[in-house]
N, C-alpha and C positions, 0 to 999 in steps of 0.2 A: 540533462545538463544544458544550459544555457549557454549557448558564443556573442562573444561580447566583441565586436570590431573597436579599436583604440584607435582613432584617425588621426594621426599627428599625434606624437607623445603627450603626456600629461606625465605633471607631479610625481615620483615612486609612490606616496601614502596612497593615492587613488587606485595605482595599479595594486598595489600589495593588498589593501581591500575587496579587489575581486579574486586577488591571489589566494589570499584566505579565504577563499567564502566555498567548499565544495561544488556548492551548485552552479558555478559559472567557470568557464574558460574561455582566453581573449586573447588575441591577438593584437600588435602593435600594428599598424599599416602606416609609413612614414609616405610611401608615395599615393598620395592624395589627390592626382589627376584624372580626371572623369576615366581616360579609358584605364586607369587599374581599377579604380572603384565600381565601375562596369566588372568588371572579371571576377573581383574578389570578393566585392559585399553580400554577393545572395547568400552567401554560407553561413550569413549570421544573423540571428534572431535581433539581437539589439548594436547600436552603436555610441561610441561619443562622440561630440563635431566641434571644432573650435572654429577655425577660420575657411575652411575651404566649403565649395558649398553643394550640395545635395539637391540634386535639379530633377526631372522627372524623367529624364534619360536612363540618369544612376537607378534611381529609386523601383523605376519600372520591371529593372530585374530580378528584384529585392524580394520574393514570394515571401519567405520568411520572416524578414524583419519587423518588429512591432513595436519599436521605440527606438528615439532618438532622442539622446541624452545633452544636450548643450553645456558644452563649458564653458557659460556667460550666461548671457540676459538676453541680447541681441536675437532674432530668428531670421533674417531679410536674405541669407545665404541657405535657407530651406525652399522648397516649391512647398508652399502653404496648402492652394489647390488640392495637390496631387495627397497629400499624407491625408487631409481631410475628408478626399474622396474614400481614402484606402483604409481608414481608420487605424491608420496610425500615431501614436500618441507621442508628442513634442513635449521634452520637460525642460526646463531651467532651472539655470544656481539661483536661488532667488534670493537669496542670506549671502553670499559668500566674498562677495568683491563691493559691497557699499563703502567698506571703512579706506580700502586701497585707492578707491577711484576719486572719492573726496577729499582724502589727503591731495592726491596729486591734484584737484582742480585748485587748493589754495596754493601750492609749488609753484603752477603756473601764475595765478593771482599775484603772489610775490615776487616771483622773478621779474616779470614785466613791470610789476608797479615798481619797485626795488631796485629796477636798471641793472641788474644782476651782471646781466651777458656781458654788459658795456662798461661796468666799474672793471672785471674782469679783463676784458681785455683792454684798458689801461693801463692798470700798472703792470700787464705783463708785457706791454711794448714798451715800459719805462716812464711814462707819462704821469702814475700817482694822482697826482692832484690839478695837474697843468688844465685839465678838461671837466674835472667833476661839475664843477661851476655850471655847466651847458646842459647835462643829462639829466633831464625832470623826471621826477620820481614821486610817487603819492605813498600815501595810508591808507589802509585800509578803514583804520578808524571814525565810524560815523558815514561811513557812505552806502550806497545804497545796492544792494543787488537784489538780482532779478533770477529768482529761478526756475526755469519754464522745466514742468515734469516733476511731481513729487512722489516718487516710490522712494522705494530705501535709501538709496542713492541719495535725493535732496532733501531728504531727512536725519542722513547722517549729518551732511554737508552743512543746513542749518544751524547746526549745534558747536561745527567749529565757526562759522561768521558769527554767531553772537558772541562769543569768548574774544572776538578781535572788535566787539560795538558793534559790530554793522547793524546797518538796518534793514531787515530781509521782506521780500516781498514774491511771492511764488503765483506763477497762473498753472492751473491745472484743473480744467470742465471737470475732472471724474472723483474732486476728493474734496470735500463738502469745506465749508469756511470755519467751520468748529474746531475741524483738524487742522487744519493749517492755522488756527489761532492759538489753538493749546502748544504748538511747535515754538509760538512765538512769533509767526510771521502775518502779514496781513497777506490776503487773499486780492490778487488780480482777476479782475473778470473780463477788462478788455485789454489784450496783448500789447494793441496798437501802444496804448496809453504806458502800458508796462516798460516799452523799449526807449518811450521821451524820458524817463524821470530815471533809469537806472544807470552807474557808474559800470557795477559788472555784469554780467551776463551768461549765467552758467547755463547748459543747455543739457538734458537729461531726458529725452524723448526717443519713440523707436522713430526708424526711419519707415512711415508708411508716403500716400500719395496725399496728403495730407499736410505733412509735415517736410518732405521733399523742396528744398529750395524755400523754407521757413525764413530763412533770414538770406535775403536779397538785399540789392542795392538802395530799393523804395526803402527799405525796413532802415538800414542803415543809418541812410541821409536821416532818418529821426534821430538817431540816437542823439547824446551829449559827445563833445569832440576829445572828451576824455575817457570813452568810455573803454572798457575792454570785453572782448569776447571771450569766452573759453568753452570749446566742444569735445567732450569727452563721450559723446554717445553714438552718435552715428554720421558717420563722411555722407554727404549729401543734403544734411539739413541746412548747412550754409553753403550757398553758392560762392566756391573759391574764385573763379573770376571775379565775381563782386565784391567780394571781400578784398581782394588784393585791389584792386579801382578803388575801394575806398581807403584803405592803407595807404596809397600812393597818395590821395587828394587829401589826407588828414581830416576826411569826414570822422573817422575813430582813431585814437591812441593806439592802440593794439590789437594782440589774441591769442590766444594758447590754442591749437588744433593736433590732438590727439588720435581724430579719426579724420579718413581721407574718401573724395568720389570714390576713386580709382586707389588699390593699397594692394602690392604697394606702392607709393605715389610715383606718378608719371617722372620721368625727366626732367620734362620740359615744362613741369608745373610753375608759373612764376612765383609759386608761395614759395619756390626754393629758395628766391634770392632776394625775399621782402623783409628787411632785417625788423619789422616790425610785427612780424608774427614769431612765437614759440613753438617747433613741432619738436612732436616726439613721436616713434612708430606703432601705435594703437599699445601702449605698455603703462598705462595708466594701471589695469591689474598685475602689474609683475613682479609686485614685490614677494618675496622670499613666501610669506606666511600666507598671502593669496595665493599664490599658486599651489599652495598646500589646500588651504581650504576648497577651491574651486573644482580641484581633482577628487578628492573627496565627496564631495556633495554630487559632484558628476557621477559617481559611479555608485555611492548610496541610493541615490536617484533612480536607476537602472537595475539595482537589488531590490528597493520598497518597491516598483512598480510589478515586477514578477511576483514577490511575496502578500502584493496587494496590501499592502501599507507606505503609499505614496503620499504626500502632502501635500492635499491640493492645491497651493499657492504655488508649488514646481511644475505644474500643468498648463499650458500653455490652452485657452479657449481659442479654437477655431470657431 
């Protein structure tokens, strides 16, 4: 029998699926601090990981362990190194949170274009109409976004900006101009040129050294002074200093930021009190039927891989 470490709850359907399954038994571990997870994890052959992170401290103890099950897409909270030394196998939900995370990057899209926050709290200070006049607000209709990253994610994503006109334009080196044309979108090949000519700006990339501080200050000052951001992938690919210096100086309109450097966000972040950014707290997956699906696929995940009918698109290439 198989032990299954559940790091931080998930979903019941997910639990109940290794509940059901004879061949595994799991344990819930709610305290996710390197030194419980030092104590506790050797006893388990597999695990699931959301948000906390598995360093080679943890891991080093872990004689046993042969998989790690990701509840997401995300891996930048694994030591890559160390599991690839040790040949242990990294899987992700690689189906299970596209349709969640795209809804919520248009939520963001329209709240900021839409002045949402600020019709809102107008007339609930009484005001109605006295201010509407002053808060500019766009369409999305006919404008242009930019989607850097096209996995499932911005190929769900896609399909709702055409249904609103838009005109889509996605850079992604790893997925040929065929694919991105049959989606409907044209194919960027140079970013720089990508970030002059784009209104939105959706961002769907991991966070490697690469991609770390992607959208700077330099990047900015290109954009158009209407543009808006939205980061739904990984805290670090926009540098929040820079982004709040250009927020301030009206080099851009806006941003939805979803993920953060530091999560949870610092205190003393100025994105706290830059009424021109949208956050929310990395909850771009949480709605109801995501967190169904995601628990699910996390612990199928970690069933096919013992029964040796894993999917190789849930394998992570080290």
């Amino acid at each position: 029998m198989y032990k299954v470490a559940i790091i931080q709850k998930i979903h019941q359907d997910g639990i109940d699926l290794l509940k059901n399954n004879p061949n595994f038994e799991y344990e819930i571990i709610e305290d996710a601090s390197e030194q419980n997870l030092i104590k506790v994890l050797p006893n388990f052959d597999a695990c699931t990981l959301r948000v906390s992170n598995l360093n080679k401290r943890i891991m080093s103890n872990c004689k046993r362990l042969r998989v790690i099950s990701r509840h997401g897409v995300g891996y930048d909270n694994v030591d890559l190194d160390y599991i690839k030394k040790n040949k242990i196998t990294l899987l992700i939900t690689a189906t299970a949170n596209a349709i969640a995370v795209a809804e919520h990057v248009i939520y963001m899209m329209l709240s900021i274009s839409k002045g949402i926050n600020k019709y809102d709290h107008e007339v609930r200070i009484g005001n109605f109409k006295k201010n509407s006049s002053n808060i500019i607000t766009f369409e999305l209709f006919n404008k242009n976004i930019l989607i850097v990253g096209f996995g499932r994610i911005g190929r769900c994503l896609i399909k709702i900006c055409k249904a609103f006109n838009m005109k889509v334009e996605v850079f992604d080196p790893f997925v040929s101009k065929q694919i991105i044309e049959k989606f409907g979108a044209k194919k960027i090949e140079n970013l720089d040129e990508g970030f002059k000519i784009c209104d939105y700006l959706s961002l769907h990339v991991p966070l490697t050294e690469k991609t770390r501080n992607l959208i700077n200050y330099s990047k900015l000052k290109s954009m158009k002074k209407n543009s808006i951001i939205i980061n739904t992938s990984r805290g670090g690919i926009v540098n929040e200093n820079d982004l709040n210096k250009a927020l301030d100086e009206n080099i851009i309109f806006g941003a939805g930021l979803d993920v953060f450097s530091n999560e949870p966000i610092e205190k003393n972040n100025l994105l706290l009190t830059n009424k021109k950014v949208l956050l929310s707290p990395h909850s771009a997956t949480f709605t109801n039927e995501c967190k169904s699906r995601m628990s699910l696929e996390t612990t199928k995940n970690i069933i096919d891989f013992f029964d040796n009918k894993i999917d190789k698109s849930m394998i992570v290439k080290l």
